[in-house]
C-alpha positions in Angstrom: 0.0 0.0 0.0 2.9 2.8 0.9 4.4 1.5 -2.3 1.0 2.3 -4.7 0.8 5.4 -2.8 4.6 6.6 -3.5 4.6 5.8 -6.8 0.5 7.9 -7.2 2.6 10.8 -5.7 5.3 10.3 -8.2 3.2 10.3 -11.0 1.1 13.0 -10.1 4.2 15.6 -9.3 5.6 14.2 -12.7 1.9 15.3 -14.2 2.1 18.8 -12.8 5.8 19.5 -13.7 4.3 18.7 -17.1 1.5 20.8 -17.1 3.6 23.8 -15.6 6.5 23.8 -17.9 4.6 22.4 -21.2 2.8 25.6 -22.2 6.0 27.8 -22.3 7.7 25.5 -24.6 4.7 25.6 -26.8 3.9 29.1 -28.6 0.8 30.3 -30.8 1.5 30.5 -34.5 1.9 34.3 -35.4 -0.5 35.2 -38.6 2.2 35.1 -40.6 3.5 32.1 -39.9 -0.6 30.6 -40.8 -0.1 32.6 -43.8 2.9 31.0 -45.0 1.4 27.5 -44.7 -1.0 28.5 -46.9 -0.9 27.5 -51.1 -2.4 27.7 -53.9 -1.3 24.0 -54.6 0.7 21.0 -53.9 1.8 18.1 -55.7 2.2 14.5 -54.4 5.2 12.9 -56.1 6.1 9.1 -56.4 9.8 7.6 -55.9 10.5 8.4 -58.9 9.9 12.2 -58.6 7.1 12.3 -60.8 4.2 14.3 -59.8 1.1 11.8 -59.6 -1.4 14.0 -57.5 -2.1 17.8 -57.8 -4.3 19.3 -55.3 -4.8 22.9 -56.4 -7.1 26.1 -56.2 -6.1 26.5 -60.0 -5.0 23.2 -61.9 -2.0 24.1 -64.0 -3.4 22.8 -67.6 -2.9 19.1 -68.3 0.0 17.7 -70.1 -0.1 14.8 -72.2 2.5 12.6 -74.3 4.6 15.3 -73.9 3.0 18.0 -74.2 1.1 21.0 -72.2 -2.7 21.7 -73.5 -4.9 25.1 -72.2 -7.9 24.3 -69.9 -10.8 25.7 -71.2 -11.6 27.3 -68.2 -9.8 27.6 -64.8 -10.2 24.2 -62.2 -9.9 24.2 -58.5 -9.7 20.6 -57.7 -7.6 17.3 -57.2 -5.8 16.1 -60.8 -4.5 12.4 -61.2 -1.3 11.7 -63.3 0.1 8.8 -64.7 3.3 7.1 -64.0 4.8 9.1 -67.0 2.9 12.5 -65.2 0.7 12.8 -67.5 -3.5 13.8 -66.8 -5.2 10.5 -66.0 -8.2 12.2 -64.4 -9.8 14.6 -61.4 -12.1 16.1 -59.9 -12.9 20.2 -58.9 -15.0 22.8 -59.2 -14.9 24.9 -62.9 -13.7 28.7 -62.6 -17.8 29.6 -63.2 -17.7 28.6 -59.5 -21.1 26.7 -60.3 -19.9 23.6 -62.0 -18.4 20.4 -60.4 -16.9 17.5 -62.6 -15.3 14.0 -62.0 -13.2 13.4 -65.3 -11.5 9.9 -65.6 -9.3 9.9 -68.8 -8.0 7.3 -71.8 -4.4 7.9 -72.4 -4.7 11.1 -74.7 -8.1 12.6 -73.6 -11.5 12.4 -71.6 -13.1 8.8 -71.4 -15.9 9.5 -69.0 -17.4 12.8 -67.8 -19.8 13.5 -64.7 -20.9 17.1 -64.4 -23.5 18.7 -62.2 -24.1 22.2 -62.8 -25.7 24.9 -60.4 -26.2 27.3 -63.5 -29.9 29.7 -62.1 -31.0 29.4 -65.8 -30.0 25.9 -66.6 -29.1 23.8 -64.5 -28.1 20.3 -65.3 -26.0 16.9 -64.1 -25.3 14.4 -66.5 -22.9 11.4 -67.3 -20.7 11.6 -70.9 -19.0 8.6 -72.5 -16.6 9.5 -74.9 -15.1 7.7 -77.8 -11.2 6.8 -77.9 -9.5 8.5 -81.0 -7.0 6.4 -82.7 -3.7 7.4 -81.3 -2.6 8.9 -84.6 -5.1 11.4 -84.6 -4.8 15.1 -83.5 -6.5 15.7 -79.9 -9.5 17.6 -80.6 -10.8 20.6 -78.7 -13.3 18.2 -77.2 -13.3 14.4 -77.1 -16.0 12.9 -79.3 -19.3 12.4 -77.2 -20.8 9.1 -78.1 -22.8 8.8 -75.0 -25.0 11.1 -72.6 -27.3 10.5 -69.8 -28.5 13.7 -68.5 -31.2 15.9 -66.9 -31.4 19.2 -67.8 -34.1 22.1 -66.7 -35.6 18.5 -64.9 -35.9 17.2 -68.9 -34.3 13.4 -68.3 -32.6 12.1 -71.8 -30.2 9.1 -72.8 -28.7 10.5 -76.1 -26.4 8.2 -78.4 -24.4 10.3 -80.4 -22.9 9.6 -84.3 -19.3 9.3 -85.1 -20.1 12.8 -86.5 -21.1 14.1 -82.7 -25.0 14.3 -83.9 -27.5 12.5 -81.7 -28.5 9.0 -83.8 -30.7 8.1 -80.9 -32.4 10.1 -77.9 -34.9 8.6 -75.2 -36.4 11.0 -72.5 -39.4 12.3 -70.8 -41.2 15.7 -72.0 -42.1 18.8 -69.4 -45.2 16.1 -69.7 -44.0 13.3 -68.4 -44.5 11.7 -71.9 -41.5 9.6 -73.4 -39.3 10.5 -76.2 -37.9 7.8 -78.6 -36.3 9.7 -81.5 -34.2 8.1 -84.2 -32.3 9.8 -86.9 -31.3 8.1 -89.5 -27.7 9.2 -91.4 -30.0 11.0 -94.2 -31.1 13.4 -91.6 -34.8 12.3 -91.3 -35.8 11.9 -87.3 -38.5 9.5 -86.1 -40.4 10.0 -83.4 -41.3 6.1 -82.0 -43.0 7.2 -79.0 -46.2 8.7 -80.7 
């Protein structure tokens, strides 16, 4: 018992040594030093140096097989790179400040597309599948949609788009609540199936 009680008194004089001499080691960060630890970006890199993860207020503009493409609009967001660095894929909020996306990329360009958009006058969310160019072509502004499941201004559509980007097939609901099956043929001539 005097041996559980000397070693409780150790304990707590140890405990309020401690709590006496702690705080003065211990300062509060001035406001410059919180300043300084703040950035406009970071990227994660792997063992090899390459930079694999970018977490940014404004993405720099993705590079690919070499080479550095413009954004088409500023990105505040997390970018994913390949082994070789280059864009594999994100996710951020566009510079409209409205916009959110989830972009997971082929080797040269976008392969699938999520979007919701808070836009007052059209809003929409939707899902885009694009097609993968062959690797000898020139990256185009914008991948080639083949695919889009949307709802815009609460209008739900499933849209199957031609090799030329124009839609071939569209299923939806009108303001109505009445479906849409539409079919357009490569003449140009679009049948309405749901009539």
């Amino acid at each position: 018992m005097k041996r559980l009680v000397l070693i409780l008194s150790a304990a707590i004089t140890f405990a309020a040594l401690l709590a006496l001499l702690l705080p003065s080691k211990l300062k509060t960060a001035t406001a410059e030093e919180v300043e300084m630890q703040k950035s406009t970006g970071i990227d994660f890199v792997d063992a090899n140096g390459v930079a694999r993860i970018n977490i940014s207020a404004n993405s720099p503009d993705p590079f690919v097989n070499g080479k550095r493409y413009k954004r088409d609009m500023p990105v505040a967001g997390i970018t994913l790179r390949d082994s070789k660095g280059n864009e594999a894929g994100g996710m951020g909020m566009l510079g409209n400040g409205q916009t959110r996306v989830i972009a997971l990329d082929y080797s040269a360009r976008e392969a699938i597309f999520l979007w919701a958009d808070d836009d007052s006058t059209n809003p929409s969310a939707g899902l885009a599948v694009n097609e993968k160019l062959k690797p000898a072509e020139d990256i185009p502004e914008r991948s080639r949609r083949r695919i889009a499941l949307q709802v815009e201004n609460d209008l739900p559509t499933l849209t199957f788009l031609g090799k030329d980007g124009k839609p071939r097939i569209v299923i939806g609901l009108d303001s109505l609540d009445n479906p849409i099956i539409q079919i357009t043929g490569k003449d140009g001539k679009t049948r309405n199936l749901a009539e």
